[in-house]
N, CA, C and O atoms as a DFTB+ gen file, in Angstrom:
352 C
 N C O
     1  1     176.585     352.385     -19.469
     2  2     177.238     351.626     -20.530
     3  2     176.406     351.707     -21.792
     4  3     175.198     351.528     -21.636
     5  1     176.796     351.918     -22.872
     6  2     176.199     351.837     -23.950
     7  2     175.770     350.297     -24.562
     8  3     176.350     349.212     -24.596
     9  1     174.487     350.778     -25.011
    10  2     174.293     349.303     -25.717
    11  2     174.036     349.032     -26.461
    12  3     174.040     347.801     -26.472
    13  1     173.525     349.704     -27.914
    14  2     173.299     350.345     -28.672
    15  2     174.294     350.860     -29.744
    16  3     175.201     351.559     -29.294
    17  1     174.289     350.695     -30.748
    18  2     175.609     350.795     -31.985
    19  2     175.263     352.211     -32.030
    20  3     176.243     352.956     -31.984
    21  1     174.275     352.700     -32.097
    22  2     174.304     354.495     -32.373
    23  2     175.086     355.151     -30.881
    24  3     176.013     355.958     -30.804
    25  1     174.428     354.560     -29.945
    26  2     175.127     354.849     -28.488
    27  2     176.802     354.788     -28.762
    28  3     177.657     355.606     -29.100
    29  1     176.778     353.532     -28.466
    30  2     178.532     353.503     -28.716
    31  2     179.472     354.317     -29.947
    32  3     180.656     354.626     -29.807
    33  1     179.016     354.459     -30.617
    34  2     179.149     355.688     -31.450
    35  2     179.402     357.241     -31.655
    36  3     180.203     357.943     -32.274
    37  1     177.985     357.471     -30.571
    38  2     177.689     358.824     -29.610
    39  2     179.054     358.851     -28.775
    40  3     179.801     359.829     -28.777
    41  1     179.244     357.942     -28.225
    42  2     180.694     358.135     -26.925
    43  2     181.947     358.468     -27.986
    44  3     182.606     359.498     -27.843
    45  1     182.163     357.729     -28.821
    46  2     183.166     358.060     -29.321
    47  2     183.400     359.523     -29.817
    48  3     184.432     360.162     -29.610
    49  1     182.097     360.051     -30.628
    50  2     182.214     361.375     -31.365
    51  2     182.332     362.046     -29.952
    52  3     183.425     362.606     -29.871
    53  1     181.735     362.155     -29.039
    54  2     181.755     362.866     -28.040
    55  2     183.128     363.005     -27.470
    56  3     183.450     364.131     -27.090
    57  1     183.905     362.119     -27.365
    58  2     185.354     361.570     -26.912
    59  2     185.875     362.611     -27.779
    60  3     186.060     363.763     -27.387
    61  1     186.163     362.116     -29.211
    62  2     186.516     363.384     -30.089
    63  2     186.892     364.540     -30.237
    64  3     187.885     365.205     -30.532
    65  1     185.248     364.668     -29.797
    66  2     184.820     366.172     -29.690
    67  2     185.338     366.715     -28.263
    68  3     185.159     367.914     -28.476
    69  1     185.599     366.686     -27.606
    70  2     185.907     366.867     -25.936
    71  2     187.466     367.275     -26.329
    72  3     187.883     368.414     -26.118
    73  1     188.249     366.283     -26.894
    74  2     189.716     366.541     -27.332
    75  2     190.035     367.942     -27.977
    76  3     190.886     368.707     -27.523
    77  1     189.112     368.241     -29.299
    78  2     189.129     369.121     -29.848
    79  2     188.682     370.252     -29.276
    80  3     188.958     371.322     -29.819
    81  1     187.923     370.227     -28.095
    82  2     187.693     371.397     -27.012
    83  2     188.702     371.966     -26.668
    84  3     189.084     373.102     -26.953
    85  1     189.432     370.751     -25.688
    86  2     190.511     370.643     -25.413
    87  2     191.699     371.438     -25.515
    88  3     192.357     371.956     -24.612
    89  1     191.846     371.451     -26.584
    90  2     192.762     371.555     -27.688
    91  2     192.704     373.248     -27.734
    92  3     193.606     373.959     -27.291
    93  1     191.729     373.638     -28.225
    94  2     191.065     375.177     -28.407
    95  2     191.598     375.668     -26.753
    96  3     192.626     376.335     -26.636
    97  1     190.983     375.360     -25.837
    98  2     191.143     375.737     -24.591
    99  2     192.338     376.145     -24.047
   100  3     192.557     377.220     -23.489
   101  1     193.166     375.156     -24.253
   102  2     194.424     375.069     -24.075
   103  2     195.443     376.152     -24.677
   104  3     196.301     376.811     -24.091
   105  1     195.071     376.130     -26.063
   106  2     195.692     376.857     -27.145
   107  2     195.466     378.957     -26.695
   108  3     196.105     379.992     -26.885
   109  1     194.351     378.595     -26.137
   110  2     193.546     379.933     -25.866
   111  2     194.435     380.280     -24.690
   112  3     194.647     381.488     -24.586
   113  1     194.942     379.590     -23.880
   114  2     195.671     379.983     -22.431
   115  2     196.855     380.112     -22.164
   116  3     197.466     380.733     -21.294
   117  1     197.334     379.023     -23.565
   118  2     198.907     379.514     -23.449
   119  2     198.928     380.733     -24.472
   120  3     199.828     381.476     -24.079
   121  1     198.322     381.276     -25.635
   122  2     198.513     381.969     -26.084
   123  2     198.375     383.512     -25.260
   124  3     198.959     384.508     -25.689
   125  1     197.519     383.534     -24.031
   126  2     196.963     384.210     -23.205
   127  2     198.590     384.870     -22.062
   128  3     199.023     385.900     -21.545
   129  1     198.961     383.235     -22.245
   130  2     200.069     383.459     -20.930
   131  2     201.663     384.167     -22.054
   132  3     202.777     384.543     -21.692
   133  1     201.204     384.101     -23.054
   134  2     202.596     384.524     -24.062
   135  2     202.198     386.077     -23.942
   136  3     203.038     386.919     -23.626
   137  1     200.592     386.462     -24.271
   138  2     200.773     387.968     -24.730
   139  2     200.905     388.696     -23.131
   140  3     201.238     389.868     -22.954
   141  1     200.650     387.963     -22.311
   142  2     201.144     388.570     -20.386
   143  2     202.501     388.791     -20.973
   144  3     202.782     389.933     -21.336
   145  1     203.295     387.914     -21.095
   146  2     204.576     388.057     -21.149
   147  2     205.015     389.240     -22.284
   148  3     205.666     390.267     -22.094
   149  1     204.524     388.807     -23.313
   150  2     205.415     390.327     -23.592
   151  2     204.669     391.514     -23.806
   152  3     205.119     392.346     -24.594
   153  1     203.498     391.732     -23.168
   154  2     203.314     393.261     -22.822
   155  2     203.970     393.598     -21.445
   156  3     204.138     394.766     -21.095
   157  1     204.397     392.340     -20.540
   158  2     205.033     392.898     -19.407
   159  2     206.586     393.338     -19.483
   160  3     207.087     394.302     -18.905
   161  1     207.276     392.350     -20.386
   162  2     208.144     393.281     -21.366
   163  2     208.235     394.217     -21.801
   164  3     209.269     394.865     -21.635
   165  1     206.899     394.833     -22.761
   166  2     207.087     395.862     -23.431
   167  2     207.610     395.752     -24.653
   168  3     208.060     396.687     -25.316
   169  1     207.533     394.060     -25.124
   170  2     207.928     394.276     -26.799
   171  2     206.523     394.227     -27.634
   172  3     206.086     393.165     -28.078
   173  1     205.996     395.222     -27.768
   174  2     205.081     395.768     -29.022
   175  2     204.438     394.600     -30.100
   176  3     203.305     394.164     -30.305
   177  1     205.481     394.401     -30.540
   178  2     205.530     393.778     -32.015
   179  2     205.152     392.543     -31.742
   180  3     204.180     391.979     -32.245
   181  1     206.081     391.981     -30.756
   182  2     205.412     390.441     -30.274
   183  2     204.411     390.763     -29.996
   184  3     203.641     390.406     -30.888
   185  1     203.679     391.497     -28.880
   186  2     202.503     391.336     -28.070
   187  2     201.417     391.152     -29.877
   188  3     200.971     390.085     -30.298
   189  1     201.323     392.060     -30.333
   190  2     200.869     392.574     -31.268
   191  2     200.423     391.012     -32.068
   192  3     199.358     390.402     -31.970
   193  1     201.485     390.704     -32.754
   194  2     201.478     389.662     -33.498
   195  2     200.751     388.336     -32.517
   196  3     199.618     387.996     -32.860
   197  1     201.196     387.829     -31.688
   198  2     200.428     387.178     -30.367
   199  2     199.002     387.354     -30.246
   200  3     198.360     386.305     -30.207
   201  1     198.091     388.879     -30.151
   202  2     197.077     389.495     -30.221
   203  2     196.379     389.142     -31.451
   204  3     195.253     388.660     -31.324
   205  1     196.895     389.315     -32.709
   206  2     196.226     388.980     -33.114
   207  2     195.737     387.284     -33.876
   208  3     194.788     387.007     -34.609
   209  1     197.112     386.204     -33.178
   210  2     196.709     385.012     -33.295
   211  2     195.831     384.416     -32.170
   212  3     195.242     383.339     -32.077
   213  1     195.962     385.657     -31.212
   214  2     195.113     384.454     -30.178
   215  2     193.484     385.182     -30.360
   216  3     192.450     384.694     -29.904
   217  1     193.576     386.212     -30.996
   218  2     191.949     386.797     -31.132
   219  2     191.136     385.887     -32.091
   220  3     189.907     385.818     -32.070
   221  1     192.228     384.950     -33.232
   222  2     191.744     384.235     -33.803
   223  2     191.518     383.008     -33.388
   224  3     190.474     382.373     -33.529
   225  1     192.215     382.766     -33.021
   226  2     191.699     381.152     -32.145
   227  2     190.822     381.050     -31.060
   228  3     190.480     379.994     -30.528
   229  1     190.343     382.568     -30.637
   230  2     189.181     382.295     -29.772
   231  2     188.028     382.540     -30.545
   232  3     186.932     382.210     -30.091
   233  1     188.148     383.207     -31.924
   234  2     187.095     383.430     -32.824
   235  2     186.595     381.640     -33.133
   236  3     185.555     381.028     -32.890
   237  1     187.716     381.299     -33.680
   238  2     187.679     379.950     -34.030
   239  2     187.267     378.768     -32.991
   240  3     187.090     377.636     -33.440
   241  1     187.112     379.034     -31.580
   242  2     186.807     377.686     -30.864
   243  2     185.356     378.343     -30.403
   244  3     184.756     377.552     -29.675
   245  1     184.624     379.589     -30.633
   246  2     183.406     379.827     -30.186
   247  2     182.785     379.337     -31.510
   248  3     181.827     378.574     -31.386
   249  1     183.198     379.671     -32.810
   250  2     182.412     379.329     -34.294
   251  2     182.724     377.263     -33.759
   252  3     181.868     376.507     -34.218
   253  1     183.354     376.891     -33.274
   254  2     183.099     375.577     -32.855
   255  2     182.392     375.143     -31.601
   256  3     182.593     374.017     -31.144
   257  1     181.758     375.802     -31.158
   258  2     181.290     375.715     -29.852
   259  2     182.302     375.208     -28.839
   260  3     182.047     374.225     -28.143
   261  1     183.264     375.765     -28.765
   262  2     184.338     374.788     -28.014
   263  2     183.940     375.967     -26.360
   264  3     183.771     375.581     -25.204
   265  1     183.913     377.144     -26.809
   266  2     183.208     378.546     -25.765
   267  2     182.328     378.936     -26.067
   268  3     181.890     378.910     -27.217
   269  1     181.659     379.557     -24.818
   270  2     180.579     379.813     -25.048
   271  2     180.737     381.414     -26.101
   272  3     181.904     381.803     -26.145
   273  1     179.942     382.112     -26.724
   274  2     180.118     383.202     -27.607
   275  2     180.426     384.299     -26.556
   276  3     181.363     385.094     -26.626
   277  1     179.431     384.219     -25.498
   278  2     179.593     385.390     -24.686
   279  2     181.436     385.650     -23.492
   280  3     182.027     386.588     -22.956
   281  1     181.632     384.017     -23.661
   282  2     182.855     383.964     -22.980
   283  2     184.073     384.574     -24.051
   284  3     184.943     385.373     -23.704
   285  1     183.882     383.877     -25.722
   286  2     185.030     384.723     -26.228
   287  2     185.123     386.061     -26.152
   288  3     186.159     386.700     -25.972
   289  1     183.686     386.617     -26.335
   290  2     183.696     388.323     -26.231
   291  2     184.311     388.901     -24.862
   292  3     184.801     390.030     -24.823
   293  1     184.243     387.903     -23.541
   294  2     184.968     388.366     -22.358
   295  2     186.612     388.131     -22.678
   296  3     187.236     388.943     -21.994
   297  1     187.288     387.513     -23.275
   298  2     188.233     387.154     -23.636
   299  2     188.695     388.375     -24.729
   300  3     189.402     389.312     -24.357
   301  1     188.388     388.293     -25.603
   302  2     188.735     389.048     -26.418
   303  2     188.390     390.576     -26.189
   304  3     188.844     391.325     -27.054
   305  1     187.749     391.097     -25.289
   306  2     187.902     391.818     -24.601
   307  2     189.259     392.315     -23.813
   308  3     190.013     393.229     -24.147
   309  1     189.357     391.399     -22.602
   310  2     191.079     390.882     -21.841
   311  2     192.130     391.914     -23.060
   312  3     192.451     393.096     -22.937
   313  1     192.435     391.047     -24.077
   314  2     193.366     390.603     -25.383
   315  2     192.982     392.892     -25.257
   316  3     193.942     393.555     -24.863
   317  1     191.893     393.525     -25.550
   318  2     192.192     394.658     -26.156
   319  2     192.721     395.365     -24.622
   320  3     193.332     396.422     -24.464
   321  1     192.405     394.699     -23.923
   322  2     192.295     395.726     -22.833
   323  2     194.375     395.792     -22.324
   324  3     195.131     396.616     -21.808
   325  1     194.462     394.600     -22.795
   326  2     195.993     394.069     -22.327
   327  2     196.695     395.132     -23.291
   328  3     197.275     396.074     -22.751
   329  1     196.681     395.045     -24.577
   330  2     197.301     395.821     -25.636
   331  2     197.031     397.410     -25.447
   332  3     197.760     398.309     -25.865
   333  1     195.861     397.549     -24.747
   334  2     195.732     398.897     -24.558
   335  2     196.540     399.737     -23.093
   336  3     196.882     400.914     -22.986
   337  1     196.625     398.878     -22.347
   338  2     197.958     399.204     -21.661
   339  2     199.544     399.222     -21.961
   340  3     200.534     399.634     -21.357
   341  1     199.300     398.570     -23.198
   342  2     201.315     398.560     -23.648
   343  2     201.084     400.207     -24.617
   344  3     202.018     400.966     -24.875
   345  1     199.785     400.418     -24.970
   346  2     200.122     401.596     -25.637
   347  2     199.849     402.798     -24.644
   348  3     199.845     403.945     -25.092
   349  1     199.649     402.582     -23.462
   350  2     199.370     403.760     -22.948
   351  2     200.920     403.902     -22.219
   352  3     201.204     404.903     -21.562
């Protein structure tokens, strides 16, 4: 239990901050489960456009520490490797 005004404080930003993880995480998996879908389709243009919003939002939750750096690079990895099968 906190007892302490800086403590109780600490919980909250932390609370916050956990949401906004959250948030990134989430965003990162459904965007993940959209570009499955349409390279298993085979529509290009979506995958494409998809690719390159979700390369940004994993750029964006490692520059927040929301991942670790080395995990977006495994990720964004995935993202070329996925697109590189719709072009082959």
């Amino acid at each position: 239990m906190a007892n302490t005004p800086q403590q109780r404080k600490r919980v909250r930003t932390a609370a916050r901050q956990r949401l906004e993880n959250l948030r990134y995480k989430s965003s990162i998996k459904t965007q993940l489960r959209r570009l499955k879908a349409s390279v298993a389709s085979g529509d290009a243009d979506a995958a494409k456009q998809v690719a390159t919003s979700l390369t940004a939002t994993i750029d964006k939750a490692a520059a927040h520490n929301a991942i670790h750096k080395n995990n977006a690079a495994h990720k964004k990895s995935a993202v070329s490797r996925l697109m590189n099968t719709l072009s082959a």
